[in-house]
Wavefront OBJ file of the C-alpha trace (Angstrom):
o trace
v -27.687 99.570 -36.969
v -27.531 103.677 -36.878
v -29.968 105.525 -38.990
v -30.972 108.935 -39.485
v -34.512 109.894 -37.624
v -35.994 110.632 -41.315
v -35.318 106.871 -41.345
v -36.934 105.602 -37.992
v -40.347 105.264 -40.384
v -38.745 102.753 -42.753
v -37.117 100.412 -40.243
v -40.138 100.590 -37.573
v -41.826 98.848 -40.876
v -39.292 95.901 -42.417
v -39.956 92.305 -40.979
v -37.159 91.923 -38.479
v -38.039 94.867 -36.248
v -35.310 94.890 -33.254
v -36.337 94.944 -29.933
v -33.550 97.400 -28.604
v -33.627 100.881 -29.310
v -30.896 103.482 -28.665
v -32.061 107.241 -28.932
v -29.353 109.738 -29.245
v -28.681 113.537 -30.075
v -28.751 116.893 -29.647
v -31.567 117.691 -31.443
v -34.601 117.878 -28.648
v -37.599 117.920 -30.830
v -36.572 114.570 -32.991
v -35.747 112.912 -30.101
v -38.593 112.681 -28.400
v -40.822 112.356 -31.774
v -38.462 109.093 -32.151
v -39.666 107.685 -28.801
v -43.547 108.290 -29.594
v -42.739 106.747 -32.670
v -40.923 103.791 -31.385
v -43.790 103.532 -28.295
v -46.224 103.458 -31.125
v -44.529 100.937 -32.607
v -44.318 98.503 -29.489
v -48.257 99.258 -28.657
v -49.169 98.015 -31.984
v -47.125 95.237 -31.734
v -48.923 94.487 -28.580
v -46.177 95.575 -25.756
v -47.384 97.155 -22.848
v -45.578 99.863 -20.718
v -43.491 98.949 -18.461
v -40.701 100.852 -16.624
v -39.649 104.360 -17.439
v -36.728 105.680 -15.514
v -33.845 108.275 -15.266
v -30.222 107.157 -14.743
v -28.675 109.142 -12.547
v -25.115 108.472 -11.337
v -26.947 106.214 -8.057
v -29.019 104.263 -10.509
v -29.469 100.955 -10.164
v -29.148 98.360 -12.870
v -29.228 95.674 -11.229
v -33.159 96.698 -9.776
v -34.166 97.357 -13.446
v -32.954 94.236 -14.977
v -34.789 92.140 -11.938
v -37.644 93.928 -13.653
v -37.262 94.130 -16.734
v -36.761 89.916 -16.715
v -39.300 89.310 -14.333
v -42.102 87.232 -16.235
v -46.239 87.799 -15.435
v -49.080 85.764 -16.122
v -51.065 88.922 -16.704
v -48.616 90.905 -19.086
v -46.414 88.988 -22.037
v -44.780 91.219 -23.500
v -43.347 94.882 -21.913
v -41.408 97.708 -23.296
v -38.862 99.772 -20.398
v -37.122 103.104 -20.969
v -34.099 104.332 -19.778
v -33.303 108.188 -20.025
v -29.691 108.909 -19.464
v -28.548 112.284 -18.032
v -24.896 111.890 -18.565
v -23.242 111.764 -21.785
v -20.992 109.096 -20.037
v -20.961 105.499 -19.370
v -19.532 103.539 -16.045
v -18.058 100.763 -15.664
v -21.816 99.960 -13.979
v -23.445 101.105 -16.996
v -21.408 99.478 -19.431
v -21.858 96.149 -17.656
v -25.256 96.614 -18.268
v -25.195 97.409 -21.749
v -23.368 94.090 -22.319
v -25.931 91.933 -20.440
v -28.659 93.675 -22.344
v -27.053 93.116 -25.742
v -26.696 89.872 -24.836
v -30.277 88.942 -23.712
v -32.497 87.379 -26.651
v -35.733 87.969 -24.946
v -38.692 88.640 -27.558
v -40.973 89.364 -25.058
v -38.988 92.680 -23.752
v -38.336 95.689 -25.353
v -36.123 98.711 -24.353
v -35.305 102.662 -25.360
v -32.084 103.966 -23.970
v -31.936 107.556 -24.398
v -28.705 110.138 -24.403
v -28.851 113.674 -24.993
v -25.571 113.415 -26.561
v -22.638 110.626 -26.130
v -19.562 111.238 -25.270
v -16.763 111.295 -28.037
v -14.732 108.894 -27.081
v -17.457 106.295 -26.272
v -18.452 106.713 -29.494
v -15.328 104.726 -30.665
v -15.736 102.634 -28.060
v -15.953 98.641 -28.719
v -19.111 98.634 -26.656
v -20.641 100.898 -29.089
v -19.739 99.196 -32.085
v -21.238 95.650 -30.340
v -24.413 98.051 -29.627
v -24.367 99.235 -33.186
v -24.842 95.330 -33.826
v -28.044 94.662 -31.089
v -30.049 98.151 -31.573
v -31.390 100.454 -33.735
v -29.181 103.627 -33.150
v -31.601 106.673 -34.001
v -29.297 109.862 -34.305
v -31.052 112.911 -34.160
v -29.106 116.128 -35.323
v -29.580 119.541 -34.955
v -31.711 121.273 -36.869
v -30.978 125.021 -37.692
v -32.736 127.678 -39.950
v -34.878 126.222 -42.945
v -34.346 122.532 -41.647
v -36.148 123.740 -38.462
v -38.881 125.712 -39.860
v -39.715 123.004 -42.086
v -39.815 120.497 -39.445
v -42.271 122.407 -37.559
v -44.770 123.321 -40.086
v -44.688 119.574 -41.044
v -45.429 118.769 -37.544
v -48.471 121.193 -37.147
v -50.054 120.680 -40.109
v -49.767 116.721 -38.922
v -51.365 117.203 -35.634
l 1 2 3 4 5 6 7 8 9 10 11 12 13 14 15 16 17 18 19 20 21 22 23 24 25 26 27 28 29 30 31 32 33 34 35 36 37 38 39 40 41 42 43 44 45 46 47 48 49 50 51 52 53 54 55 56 57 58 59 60 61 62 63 64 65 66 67 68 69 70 71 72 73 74 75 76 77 78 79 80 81 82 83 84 85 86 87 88 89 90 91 92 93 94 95 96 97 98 99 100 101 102 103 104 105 106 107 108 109 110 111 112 113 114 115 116 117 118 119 120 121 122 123 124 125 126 127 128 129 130 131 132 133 134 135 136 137 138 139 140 141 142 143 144 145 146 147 148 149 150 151 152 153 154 155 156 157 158
């Protein structure tokens, strides 16, 4: 499901949180505020930290999804993130994307994060099926007013 960041609140809160979460845009600040928020949210729900790596064009899946189903008697439950530096998807990485949607493992939880996706993967029917498995945060840009607002909001928070 895609929703705005002012929505990320709302949906971190209704029953049938999802475990996948996909973080995308160009806007820098709301980005990472949307991971804290979703960490947060897998912390409370009593996930631990697990993996947090870059995907660079030698990445490799198949490493990260020996860990990220590999089972512990001392942890249950583990969140993993994945920070993407390209804008485009593999072959590789799209293979992943469809084992990961395809997974139904309560006890694992995952942020993917893009800067910005490419266009045409956009239309793409693996990001329609990945519309269907995670909760799409899009974070725009935020110019002028929208900006200054944001950041008084945020200091007078903290």
């Amino acid at each position: 499901m895609k929703i705005n960041f002012q929505d990320l609140n709302a949906n971190l809160k209704i029953a049938n949180n999802p475990l996948l979460f996909l973080v995308e845009g160009d806007e820098i600040l709301q980005r990472d505020e949307a991971c804290h928020k979703i960490r947060t949210y897998f912390l409370t729900q009593n996930f631990e930290p697990g993996q947090r790596e870059t995907v660079t064009k030698d990445f490799d899946f198949q490493k990260f999804l020996t860990h990220y189903r590999q089972r512990s008697i001392l942890t249950h439950s583990l969140f993993f993130e994945l920070q993407f530096e390209s804008e485009k998807i593999n072959s590789e990485t799209q293979e992943f994307f469809e084992t990961i949607s395809n997974l139904s493992d309560h006890s694992r939880g995952l942020i993917v994060i893009f800067k910005k996706l490419d266009a045409k993967l956009l239309k793409s029917p693996l990001l329609k099926k990945m519309e269907n498995k995670f909760l799409w945060v899009k974070c725009w840009p935020l110019q002028g007013y929208a900006l200054q607002n944001f950041m008084t909001q945020r200091f007078h928070h903290y």
